[in-house]
ZATORVO-163423 format. One record per residue (C-alpha): x, y, z; residue in one letter. Coordinates in pm, whole numbers, padded with zeros to 5 digits, always signed. Each point is the difference from the previous one (the first is absolute). Example, Ala and Ser with C-alpha at 12.3 -4.5 7.8 and 13.67 -1.06 7.14 Angstrom:
2
+01230-00450+00780a+00137+00344-00066s
This chain:
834
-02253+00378+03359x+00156+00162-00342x+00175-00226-00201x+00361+00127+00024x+00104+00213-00342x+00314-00090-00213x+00292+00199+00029x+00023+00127-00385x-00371+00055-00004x-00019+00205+00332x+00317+00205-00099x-00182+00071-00315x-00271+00173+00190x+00240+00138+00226x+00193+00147-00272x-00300+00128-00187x-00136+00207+00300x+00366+00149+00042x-00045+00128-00327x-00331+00122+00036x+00055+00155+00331x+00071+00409+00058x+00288-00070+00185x+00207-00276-00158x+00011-00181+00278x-00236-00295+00128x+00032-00079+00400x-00080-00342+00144x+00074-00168+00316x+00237-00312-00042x-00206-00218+00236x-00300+00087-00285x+00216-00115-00300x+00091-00306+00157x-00348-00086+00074x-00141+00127-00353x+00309-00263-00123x-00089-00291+00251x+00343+00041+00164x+00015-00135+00348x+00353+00112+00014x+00270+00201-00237x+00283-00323-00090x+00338+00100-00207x-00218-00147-00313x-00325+00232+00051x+00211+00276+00040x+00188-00091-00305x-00291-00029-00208x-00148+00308+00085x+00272+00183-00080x+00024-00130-00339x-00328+00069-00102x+00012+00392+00146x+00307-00017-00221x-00213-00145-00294x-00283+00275+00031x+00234+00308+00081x-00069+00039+00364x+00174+00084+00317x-00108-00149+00326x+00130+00154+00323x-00048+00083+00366x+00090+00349+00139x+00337+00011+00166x+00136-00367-00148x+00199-00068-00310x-00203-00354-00035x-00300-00020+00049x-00044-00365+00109x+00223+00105+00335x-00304+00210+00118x-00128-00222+00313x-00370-00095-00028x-00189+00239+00135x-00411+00116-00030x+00099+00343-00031x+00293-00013-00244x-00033+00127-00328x+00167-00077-00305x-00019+00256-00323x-00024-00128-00356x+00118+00194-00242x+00095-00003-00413x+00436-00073+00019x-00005+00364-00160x-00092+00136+00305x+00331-00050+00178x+00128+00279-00293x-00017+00387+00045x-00373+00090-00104x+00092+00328-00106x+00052+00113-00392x+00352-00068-00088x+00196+00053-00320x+00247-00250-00127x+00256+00047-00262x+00160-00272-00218x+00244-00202+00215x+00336+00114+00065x+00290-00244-00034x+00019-00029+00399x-00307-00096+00011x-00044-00241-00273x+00190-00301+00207x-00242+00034+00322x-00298-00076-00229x+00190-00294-00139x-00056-00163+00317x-00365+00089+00054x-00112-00170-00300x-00261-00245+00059x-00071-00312-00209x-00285+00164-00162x+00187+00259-00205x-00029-00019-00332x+00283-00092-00263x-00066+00222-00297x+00303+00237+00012x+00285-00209-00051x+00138+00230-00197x-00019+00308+00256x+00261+00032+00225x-00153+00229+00271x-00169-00237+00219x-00395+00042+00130x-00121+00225+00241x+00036-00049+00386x-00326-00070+00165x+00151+00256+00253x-00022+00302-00262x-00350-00067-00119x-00161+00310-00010x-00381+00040+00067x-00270+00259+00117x-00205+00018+00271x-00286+00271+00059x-00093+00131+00320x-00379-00173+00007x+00166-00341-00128x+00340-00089+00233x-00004-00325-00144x+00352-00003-00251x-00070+00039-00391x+00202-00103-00218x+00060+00366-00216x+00346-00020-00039x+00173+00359-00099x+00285-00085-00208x+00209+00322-00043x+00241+00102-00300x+00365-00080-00013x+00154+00320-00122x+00344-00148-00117x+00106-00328-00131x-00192-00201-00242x-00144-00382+00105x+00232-00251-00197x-00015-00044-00405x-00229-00169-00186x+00105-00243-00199x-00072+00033-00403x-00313-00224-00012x-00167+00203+00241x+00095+00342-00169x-00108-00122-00285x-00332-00112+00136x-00067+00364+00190x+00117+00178-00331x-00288-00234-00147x-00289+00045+00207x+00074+00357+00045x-00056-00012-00412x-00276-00198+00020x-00256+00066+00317x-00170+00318-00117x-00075+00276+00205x-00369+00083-00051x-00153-00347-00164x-00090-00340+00165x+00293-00257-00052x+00060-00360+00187x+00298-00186-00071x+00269-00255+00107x+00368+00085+00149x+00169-00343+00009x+00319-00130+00136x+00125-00290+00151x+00063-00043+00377x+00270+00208+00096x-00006+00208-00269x-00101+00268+00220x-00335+00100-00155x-00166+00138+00281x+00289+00212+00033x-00032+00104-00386x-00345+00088+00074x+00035+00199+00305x+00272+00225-00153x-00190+00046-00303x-00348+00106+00218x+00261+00209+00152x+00123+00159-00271x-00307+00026-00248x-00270+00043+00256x+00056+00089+00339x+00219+00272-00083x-00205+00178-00195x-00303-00075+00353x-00175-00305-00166x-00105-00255+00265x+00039-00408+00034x-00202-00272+00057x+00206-00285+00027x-00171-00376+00079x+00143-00330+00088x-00164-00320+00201x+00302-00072+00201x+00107+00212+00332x+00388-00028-00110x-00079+00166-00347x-00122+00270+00200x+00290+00075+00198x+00231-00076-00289x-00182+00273-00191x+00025+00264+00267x+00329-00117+00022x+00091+00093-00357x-00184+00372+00020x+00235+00083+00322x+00325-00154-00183x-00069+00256-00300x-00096+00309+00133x+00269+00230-00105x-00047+00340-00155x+00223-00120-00315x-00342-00224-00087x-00310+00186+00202x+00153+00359-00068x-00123+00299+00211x-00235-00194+00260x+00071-00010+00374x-00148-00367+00077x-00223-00280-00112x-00284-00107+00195x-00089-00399-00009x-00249-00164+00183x-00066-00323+00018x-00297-00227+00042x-00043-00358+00104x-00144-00196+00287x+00406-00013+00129x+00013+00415-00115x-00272+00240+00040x-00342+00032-00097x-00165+00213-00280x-00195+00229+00262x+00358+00141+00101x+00109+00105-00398x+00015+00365-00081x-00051+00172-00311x+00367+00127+00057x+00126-00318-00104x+00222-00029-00271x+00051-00383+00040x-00268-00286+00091x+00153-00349+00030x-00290-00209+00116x-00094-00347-00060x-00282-00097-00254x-00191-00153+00321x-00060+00280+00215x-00109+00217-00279x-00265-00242-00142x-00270+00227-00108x-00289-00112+00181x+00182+00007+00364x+00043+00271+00228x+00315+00038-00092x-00038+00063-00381x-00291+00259+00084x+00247+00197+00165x+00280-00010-00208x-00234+00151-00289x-00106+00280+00265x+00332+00053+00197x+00225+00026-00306x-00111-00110-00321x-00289+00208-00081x+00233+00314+00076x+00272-00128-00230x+00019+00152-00433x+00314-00133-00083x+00023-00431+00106x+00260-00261-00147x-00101-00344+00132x+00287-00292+00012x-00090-00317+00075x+00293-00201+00164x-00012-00417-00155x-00253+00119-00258x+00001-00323-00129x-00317-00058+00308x-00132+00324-00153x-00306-00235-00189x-00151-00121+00366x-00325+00183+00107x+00117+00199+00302x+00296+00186-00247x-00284+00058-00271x-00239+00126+00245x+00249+00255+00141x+00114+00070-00348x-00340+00126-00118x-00031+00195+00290x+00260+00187-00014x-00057+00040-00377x-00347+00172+00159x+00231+00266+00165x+00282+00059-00186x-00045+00063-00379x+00220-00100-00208x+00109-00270+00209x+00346-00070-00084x+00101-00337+00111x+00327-00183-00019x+00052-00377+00161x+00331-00151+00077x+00083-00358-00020x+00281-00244-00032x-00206-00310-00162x-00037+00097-00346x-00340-00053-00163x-00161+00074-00328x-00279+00231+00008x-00068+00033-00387x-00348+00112-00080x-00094-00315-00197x+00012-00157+00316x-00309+00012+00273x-00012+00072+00323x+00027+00221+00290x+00390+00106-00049x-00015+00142-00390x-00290+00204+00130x+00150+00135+00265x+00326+00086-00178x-00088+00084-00368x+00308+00140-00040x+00221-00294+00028x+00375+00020+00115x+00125+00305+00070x+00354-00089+00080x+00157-00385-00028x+00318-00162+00092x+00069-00365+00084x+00154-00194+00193x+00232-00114-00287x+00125+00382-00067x+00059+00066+00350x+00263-00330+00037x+00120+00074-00313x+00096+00367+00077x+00147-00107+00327x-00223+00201+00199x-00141-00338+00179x+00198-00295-00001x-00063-00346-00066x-00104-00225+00256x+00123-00394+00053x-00244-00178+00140x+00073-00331+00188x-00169-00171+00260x+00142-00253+00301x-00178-00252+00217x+00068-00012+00351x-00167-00288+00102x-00148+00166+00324x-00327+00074+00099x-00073+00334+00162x-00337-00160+00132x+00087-00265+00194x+00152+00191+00293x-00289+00219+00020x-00340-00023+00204x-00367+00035-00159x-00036+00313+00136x+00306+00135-00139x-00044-00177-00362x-00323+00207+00083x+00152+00351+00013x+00264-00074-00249x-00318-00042-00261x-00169+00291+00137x+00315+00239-00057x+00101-00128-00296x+00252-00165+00106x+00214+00282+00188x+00251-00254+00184x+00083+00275+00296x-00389-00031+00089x+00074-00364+00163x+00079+00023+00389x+00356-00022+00099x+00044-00378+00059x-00188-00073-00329x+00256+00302-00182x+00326-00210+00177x-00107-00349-00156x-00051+00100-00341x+00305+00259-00009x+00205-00179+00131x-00044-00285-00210x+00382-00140-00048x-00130-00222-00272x-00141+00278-00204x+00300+00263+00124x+00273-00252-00145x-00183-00050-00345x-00048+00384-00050x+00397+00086+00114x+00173-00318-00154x-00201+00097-00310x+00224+00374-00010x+00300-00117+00100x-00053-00287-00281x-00062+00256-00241x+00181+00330+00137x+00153+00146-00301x-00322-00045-00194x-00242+00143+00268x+00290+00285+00111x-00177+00297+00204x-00364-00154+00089x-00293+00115+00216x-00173-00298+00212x-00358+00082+00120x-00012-00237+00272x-00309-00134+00231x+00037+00180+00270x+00198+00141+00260x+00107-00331+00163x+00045-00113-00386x+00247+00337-00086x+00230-00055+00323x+00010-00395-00029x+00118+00055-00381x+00225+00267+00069x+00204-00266+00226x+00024-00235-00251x+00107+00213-00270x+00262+00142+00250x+00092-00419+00064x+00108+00000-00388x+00192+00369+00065x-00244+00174-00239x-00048+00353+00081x-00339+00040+00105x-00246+00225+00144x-00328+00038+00108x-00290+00278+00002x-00311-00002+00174x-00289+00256+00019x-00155+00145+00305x+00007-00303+00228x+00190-00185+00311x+00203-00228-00093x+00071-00379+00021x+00065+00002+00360x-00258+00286+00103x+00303+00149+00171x+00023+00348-00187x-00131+00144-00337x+00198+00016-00329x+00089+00381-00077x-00062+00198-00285x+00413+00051+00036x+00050-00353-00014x-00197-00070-00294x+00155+00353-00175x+00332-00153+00060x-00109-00358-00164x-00118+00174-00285x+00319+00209-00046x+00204-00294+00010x-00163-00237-00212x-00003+00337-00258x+00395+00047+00015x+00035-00385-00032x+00127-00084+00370x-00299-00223+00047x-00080-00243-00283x-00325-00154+00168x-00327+00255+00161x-00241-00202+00162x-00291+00192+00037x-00324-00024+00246x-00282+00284-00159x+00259+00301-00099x+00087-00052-00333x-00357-00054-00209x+00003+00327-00151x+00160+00346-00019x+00381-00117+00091x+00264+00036-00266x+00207-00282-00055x+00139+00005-00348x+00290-00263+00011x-00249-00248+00122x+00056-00340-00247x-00220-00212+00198x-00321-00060+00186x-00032-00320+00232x-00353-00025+00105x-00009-00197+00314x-00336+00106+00151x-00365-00138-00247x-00236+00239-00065x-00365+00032-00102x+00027+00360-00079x+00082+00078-00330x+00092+00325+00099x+00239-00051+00264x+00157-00294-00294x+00056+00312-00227x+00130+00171+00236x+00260-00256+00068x+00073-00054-00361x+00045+00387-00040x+00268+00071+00220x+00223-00218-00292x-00173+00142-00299x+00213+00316-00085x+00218-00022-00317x+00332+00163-00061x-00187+00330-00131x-00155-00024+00373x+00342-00045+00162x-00031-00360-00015x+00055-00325-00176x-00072-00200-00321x-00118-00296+00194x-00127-00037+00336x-00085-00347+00151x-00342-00104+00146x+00059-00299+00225x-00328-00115+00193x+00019-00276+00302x-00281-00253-00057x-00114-00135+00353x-00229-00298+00048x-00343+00127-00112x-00256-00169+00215x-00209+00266+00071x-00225-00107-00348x-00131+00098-00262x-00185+00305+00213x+00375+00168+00028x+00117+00065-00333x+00371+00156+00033x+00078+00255-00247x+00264-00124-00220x+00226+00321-00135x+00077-00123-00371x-00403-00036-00042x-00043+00340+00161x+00248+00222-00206x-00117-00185-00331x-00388+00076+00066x+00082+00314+00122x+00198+00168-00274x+00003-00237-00291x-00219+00077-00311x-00071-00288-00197x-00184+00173-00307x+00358+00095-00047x+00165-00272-00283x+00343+00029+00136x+00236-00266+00066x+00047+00077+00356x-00369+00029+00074x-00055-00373-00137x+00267-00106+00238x-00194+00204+00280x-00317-00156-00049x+00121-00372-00020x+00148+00055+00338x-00326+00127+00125x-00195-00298-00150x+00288-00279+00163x-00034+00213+00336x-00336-00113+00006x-00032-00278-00190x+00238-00191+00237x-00195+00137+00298x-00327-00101-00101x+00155-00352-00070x+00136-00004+00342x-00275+00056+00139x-00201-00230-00246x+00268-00313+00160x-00144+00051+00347x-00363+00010-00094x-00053-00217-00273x-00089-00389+00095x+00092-00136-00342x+00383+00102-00055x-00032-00275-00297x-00169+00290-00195x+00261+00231+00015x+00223-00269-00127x-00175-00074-00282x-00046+00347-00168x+00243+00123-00253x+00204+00274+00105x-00141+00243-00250x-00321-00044+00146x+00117+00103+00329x+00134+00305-00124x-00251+00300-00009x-00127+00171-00312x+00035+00335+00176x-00167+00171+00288x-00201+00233+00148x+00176+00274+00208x-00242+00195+00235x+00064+00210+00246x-00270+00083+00277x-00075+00347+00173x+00076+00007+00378x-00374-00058+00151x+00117+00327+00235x+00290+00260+00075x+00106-00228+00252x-00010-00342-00180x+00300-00115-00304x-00072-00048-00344x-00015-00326-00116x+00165-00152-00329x-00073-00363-00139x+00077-00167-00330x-00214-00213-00152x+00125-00307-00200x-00198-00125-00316x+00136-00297-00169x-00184-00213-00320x-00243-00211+00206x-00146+00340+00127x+00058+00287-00239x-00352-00033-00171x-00172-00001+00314x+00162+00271+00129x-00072+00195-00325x-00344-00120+00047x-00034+00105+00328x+00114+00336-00043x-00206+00068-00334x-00307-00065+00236x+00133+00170+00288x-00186+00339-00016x-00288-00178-00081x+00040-00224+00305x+00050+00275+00214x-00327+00185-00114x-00199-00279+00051x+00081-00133+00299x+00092+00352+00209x-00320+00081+00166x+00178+00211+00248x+00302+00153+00113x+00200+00228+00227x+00026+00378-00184x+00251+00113+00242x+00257-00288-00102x+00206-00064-00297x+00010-00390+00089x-00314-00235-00063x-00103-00140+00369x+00240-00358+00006x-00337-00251+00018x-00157+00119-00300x+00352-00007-00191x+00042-00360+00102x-00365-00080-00062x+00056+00203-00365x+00336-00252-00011x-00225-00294+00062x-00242+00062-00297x+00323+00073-00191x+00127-00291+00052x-00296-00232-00064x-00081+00219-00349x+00321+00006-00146x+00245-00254+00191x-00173-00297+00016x+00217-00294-00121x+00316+00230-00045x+00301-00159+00157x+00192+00104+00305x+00287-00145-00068x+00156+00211-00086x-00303+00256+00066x-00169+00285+00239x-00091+00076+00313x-00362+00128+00073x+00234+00277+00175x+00109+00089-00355x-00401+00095-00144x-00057+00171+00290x+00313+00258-00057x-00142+00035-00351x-00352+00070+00062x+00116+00273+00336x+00279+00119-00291x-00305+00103-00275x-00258+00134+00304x+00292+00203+00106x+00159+00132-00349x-00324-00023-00214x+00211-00268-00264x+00166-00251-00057x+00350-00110+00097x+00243-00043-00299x+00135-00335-00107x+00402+00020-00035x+00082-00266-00176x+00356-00233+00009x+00063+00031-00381x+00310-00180+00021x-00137-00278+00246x+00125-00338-00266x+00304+00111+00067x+00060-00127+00360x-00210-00325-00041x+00277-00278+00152x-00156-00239-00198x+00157+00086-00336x+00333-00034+00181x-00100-00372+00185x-00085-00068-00379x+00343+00108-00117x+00169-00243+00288x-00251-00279-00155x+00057+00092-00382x+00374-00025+00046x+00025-00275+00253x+00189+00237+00257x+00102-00227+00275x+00298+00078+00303x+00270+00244-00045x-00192+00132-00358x-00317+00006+00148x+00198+00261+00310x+00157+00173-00230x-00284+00082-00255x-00224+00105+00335x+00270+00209+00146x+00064+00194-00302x-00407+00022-00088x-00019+00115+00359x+00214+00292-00060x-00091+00111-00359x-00011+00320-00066x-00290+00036-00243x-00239-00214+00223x+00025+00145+00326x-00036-00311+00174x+00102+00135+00383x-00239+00289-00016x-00285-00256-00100x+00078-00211+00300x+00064+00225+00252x+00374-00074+00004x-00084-00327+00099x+00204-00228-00212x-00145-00318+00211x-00334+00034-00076x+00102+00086-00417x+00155-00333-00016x-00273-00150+00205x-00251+00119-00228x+00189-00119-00332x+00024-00357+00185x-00362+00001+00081x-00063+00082-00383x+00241-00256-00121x-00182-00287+00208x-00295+00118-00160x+00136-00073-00349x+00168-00324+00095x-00305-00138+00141x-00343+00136-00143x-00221-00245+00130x+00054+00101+00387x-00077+00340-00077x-00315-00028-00212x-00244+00296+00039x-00330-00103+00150x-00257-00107-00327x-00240+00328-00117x-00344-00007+00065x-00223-00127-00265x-00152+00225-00249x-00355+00102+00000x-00153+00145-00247x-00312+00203-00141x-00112+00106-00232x+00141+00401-00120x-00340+00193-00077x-00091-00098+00386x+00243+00141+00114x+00070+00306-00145x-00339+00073+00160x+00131+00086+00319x+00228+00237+00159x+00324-00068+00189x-00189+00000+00341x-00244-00246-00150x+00177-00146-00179x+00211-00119+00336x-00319-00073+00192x-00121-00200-00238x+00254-00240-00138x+00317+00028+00200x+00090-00324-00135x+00118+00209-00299x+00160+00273+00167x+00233-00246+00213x+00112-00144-00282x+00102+00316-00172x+00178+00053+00321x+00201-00339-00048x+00015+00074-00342x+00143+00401+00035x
């Protein structure tokens, strides 16, 4: 007897013949797919799960004359077809215009979680899934995804703000016509760069019938680009054309086969164009070897160094000469040519068009955000069974995946309601109007009773789904009218369940409570974004981040995304000198720093060590900021920050001095197709690291073998090194010099209060930022330092290792790597010694 399949990996294949198949459709009997899934019977819970992961792979399951179909009886001869969730659409070739006011609130409500947040800063929301356009041929009935966006003959899409005139005005200067050119548009998150780069490709190059090949790694960057072509389609910007054909390409899209050379537009993800597949082969024959005239944009160029985006790069540089190539990004980088690698190569012309995040705040077109944080002393994860802990880490955490008993428990968690309302009504007229992204649905109703308890006007919004009580759905109307409300002021408080991530306009928003955790660190900018638009935008000078801190004892293997670190690494450029950037960055390194310590308390054995060492020494020298390429279309990117501190910072510059070397050596063979080195032999290429160039190094403070792997899958990836930012100013928050104050001037009682109160909220020394606004732990800390002055002799640092010695001519025989294999004794001591 067969051993029974999984359900992901049998959906897979179920999926992939689908989209292999003439028809579209795959037909299987229901007593076959329980038996191929080792189901003696179809619960509430194998129903549920099934369902999820058709939603996950962008299928439909049903059975002919049923709306469900799990009500189908079991039966040999029933049939259930499987089909791709476009099929449910009208296959025939449609043409879509750019939406009409009317319109624009239905799609509010069809948003889904996975939308992306770039266009803060455009009020017409995205594109209803229900007015996708896409083209089907009579030999292939299976939908495409062409999408036919016609011209809007009157009215103009809304005005650009200056920064993004000025960068069009530039790029149209610069980009030439007839010559090979690769350069850099960059601005900050919510700037609205793709926007500016879609109405300049608009204006400079469609119009006059160039064509578009436009590549990101994430399925939401897809959409949101499509997105942007149909918002701007107006015969004020594309003059005398009819309509713009797009097509788009992904394994949740279309496939390559389907493009035609007709196609103005290609928005396809770097993975199903990867030159060696099927797929690239016949995007080169279908529409790129008929194209003269190509501008390539590559969405988060910043990825642009990884092998799959050079590959594709040079072969489209095979087809269309002069490549002209412009990437878009929001983390600033230097690309100077003095400096190797992959990424001044690939764009020797630098920046095209700059402006930071700085500018933007300053100009009042984004507005400044607050960020605070609040414990709630609950844990989400004790109400919850292993196998829904299970599908919570599967779906990255999407809280209205759980089944309906496990939704009630944690929504309607009083404890955790009263801390989240009490902490509004404590601080109404600072908060004012504020938008609370709740749980789930459970979650949403239970606070919107509370709130209503303290006579706070309050609504709630919730996308596509029953609600609380399974009783009836929540209407587009009803969430229209919310909206409308909270915009004329009526309602002060929108809770919100999945409607307002992206695309909704809500200018007088002044704060953001985020009540539900998140591993996606796009759905966290999403959150962020609907409070990010300045008074330019129609909205305010300050807008208030407050995040709700459960209980997290799900481990280290769940790390939360935490909104401060987010926006900083996401928009901040420290090469810039600037006041405000130094204040960025130290948040960025006390974010972490006070993580990794955290952590550091529930792993290390001897806490004694941790008392002993100076404060300085516990804060870092700088770090190393990587982000990591989404291993597919389907997966997130991933974003960690490395902490070096004195004990380590010569091995680490060691380490990385060696690193290509390391690599060539040791790399006998790898996987072409992937951007990623295969996880053993990174952890094995971690190991040797580690016993070359750590040996003896401290780890208190210190780093995880975690951290040398991110490095070494960092350089395979990008092809160099990651820069070292470094906390210039890092002396300044050492709480020892101001326990040595206390001691110097025998501070004692009411002085000693005083003198710690005022220090505490000294303006030059930004104390609160330092500590995360955690005034406890600052005067913990300078207690802790002054016990170390007042009584040296309990804190003494362990005795050095003894010195050994030979003679110099010997050793300057050997290399590094010999020179460690042969007398370690001498390395380890320049360890202790660094």
């Amino acid at each position: 007897m067969s051993k029974p399949a999984s359900l992901s990996s049998l959906l897979e294949i179920l999926r992939q013949q689908v989209l292999d198949s003439r028809t579209g459709l795959k037909r299987i009997r229901k007593q076959t797919l329980m038996k191929k899934l080792g189901y003696a019977r179809l619960t509430a819970k194998r129903k549920d799960d099934i369902d999820t992961e058709l939603e996950r792979l962008g299928l439909v399951l049903r059975a002919p004359g049923l709306t469900n179909w799990s009500d189908a009886k079991d039966s040999k001869n029933l049939t259930l077809e499987l089909a791709t969730s476009s099929q449910e659409l009208p296959s025939d070739l449609e043409t879509v215009s750019p939406l009409s006011q009317s319109e624009s609130f239905h799609s509010e409500f069809t948003t889904s979680w996975s939308d992306s947040s770039e266009s803060f800063l455009e009020s017409a929301p995205s594109t209803p899934k229900r007015n996708s356009t896409q083209a089907t041929s009579p030999k292939q009935k299976a939908r495409t995804n062409t999408r036919i966006v016609s011209v809007q003959t009157t009215g103009s899409p809304p005005r650009l703000f200056n920064h993004q005139q000025t960068a069009i005005k530039t790029l149209q200067k610069v980009v030439p016509e007839d010559q090979p050119y690769a350069g850099l548009l960059v601005i900050p998150t919510g700037g609205g760069k793709t926007r500016t780069a879609v109405e300049w490709l608009l204006r400079s190059h469609i119009r006059h019938g160039g064509r578009v090949i436009w590549i990101a790694h994430r399925t939401e960057l897809l959409n949101q680009a499509f997105d942007a072509f149909q918002r701007n389609a107006y015969t004020t910007i594309v003059g005398d054309r009819d309509s713009i054909r797009c097509h788009l390409i992904s394994g949740m899209h279309d496939q390559p086969v389907n493009l035609s050379p007709d196609d103005d537009v290609v928005i396809a993800s770097v993975h199903s164009l990867r030159p060696e597949s099927v797929g690239g082969k016949q995007f080169v024959k279908k529409w790129l070897s008929h194209q003269s005239n190509v501008i390539l944009v590559i969405d988060e160029a910043h990825h642009t160094p990884a092998r799959s985006y050079r590959l594709l790069i040079e072969l489209i540089r095979e087809h269309a000469k002069p490549l002209r190539l412009l990437g878009l990004t929001a983390t600033p980088f230097r690309t100077a040519k003095r400096e190797q690698g992959h990424l001044a190569k690939l764009f020797p012309n630098d920046i095209s068009y700059k402006v930071n995040l700085r500018e933007l705040i300053r100009k009042g077109i984004l507005s400044e955000p607050i960020f605070s944080s609040l414990s709630t002393n609950v844990s989400l994860k004790s109400g919850l069974s292993l196998s829904e802990q299970a599908k919570l880490e599967r779906y990255q955490f999407d809280w209205n995946r759980l089944d309906a008993r496990s939704k009630t428990t944690i929504g309607e968690n009083r404890v955790r309601n009263r801390r989240i309302v009490d902490e509004y009504c404590q601080n109404e007229n600072k908060y004012k109007q504020t938008i609370v992204f709740a749980l789930n649905v459970p979650n949403a109703i239970a606070l919107h009773s509370l709130f209503q308890e303290k006579k706070i006007s309050a609504e709630y919004v919730i996308g596509n789904i029953s609600d609380w009580k399974g009783t009836r759905s929540i209407s587009p109307q009803h969430n229209q009218e919310a909206i409308q409300k909270f915009k004329d002021g009526e309602v002060k408080v929108l809770i919100n369940v999945g409607v307002l991530t992206e695309g909704t306009d809500l200018p007088s928003t002044q704060t953001v409570f985020l009540a539900r955790p998140t591993t996606s660190r796009t759905l966290m900018m999403q959150m962020i974004g609907r409070g990010l638009r300045g008074p330019k935008a129609g909205g305010t000078p300050h807008t208030h981040i407050v995040s709700f801190l459960d209980d997290n004892d799900w481990g280290d293997q769940v790390v939360w995304v935490n909104p401060e670190q987010l926006f900083i690494e996401e928009n901040v450029d420290f090469n810039d000198k600037a006041a405000e950037t130094k204040k960025r960055l130290v948040r960025l390194i006390s974010i972490d720093m006070f993580q990794q310590f955290a952590l550091m308390l529930d792993e290390v054995a001897d806490k004694e060590a941790l008392a002993q060492l100076p404060f300085l020494e516990r804060i870092p020298l700088g770090i190393y900021s990587l982000s990591l390429i989404p291993r597919s279309a389907e997966s997130v990117e991933r974003h960690t920050d490395i902490l070096v501190y004195s004990s380590n910072r010569d091995a680490f510059q060691h380490f990385l001095d060696e690193l290509p070397r390391l690599l060539t050596a040791h790399i006998v063979s790898e996987d072409k197709n992937s951007d990623w080195l295969d996880d053993q032999i990174a952890y094995e290429l971690a190991d040797i690291a580690e016993e070359q160039f750590f040996v003896g190094v401290d780890k208190i403070p210190g780093y995880r073998r975690e951290d040398l792997v991110d490095l070494i899958q960092y350089y395979h990836i990008y092809g160099q090194v990651s820069e070292f930012i470094e906390l210039s100013e890092r002396k300044n928050y050492d709480v020892d010099r101001v326990a040595q104050e206390i001691f110097d001037h025998s501070l004692g009682g009411a002085e000693k209060v005083k003198f710690l109160k005022n220090t505490w909220n000294e303006g030059e020394k930004p104390w609160r930022a330092f500590f995360n606004f955690d005034e406890k732990t600052f005067l913990n800390e300078v207690n802790a330092g002054l016990q170390r002055i007042e009584n040296p002799e309990l804190f003494a640092a362990p005795s050095q290792v003894s010195q050994v010695s030979y003679p110099q001519e010997s050793l300057e025989k050997f290399t590094l790597g010999e020179l460690r294999e042969t007398h370690r004794e001498v390395v380890t001591i320049c360890y202790f010694k660094g």
